[in-house]
N, C-alpha and C positions, 0 to 999 in steps of 0.2 A: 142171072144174079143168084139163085137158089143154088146154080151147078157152083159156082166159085166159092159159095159159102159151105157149102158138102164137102168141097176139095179141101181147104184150107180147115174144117173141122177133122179130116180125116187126116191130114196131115202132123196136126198137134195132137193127134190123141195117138196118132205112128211114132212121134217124136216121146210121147210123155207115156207110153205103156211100161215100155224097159227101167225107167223112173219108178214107177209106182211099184211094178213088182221089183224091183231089189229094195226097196223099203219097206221094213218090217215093223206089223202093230207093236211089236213090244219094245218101241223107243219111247223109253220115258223120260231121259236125258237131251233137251233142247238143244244144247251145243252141239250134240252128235249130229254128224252130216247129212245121216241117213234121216232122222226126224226132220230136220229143217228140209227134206228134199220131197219128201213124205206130204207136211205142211203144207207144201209152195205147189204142189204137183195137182193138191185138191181145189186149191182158189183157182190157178188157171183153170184148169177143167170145168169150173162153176163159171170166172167168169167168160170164157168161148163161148158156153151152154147161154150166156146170156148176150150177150152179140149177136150169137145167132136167132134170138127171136125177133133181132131187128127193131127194138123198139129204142127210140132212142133216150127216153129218162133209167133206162138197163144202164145207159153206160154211167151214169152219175153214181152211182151203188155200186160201196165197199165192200169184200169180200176180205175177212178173214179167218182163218183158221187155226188150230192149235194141234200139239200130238195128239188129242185122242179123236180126233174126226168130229171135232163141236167147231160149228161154224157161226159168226154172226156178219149177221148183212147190214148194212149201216147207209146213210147217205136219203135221197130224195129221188120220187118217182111222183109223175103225173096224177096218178089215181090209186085206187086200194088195186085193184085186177091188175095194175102193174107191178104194187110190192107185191103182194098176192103169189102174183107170177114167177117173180123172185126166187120167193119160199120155196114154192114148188121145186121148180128147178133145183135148188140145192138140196133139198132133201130128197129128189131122187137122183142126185148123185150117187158113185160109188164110193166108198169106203165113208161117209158122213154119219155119226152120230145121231146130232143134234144138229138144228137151227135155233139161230135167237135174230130174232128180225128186229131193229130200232130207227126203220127205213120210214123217214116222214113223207108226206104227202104235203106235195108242193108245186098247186093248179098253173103258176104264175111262173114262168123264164124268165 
């Protein structure tokens, strides 16, 4: 299970490097494609990073992000060490600013 999840992490970060690097910080214009590609290429990256810890109230938590690498995490998690977990994860992502977490804690399915 851990080799298929390595694979498939290695695979999307093969597929989304050439993304990231021709996307330059200094898109401050939304519409431009390179910003929007920029944006898109940091949420996925956050949420695989979160799949892959296998926890399953990860997948209920929204990842969004903006041009300048500020991210918020939104949605519901089991306990605090799962938004916690969250957190972490996205701010040690690359190219991430900021985090702003609004991720409730929701004991009950």
């Amino acid at each position: 299970m851990k080799s298929k999840l390595a694979i498939t992490c290695l695979v999307i970060g093969t597929l989304l490097g050439p993304v990231i690097s021709t996307a330059e910080d200094t898109d401050a214009d939304r519409t431009h494609p390179k910003a929007f590609v920029k944006d898109s290429a940091i949420t996925v990256v956050i949420k695989s990073k979160l799949a892959a810890e296998n926890i399953k109230t990860l997948a209920q938590i929204q990842v969004d992000t903006d041009s300048n690498g500020d991210v918020w995490l939104s949605g519901f998690a089991r306990s605090q060490e799962d938004a916690d977990t969250a957190v972490r994860i996205a701010r040690e992502t690359e190219h991430v600013k900021s985090v702003t977490s609004e991720i409730k804690i929701k004991k009950d399915d």
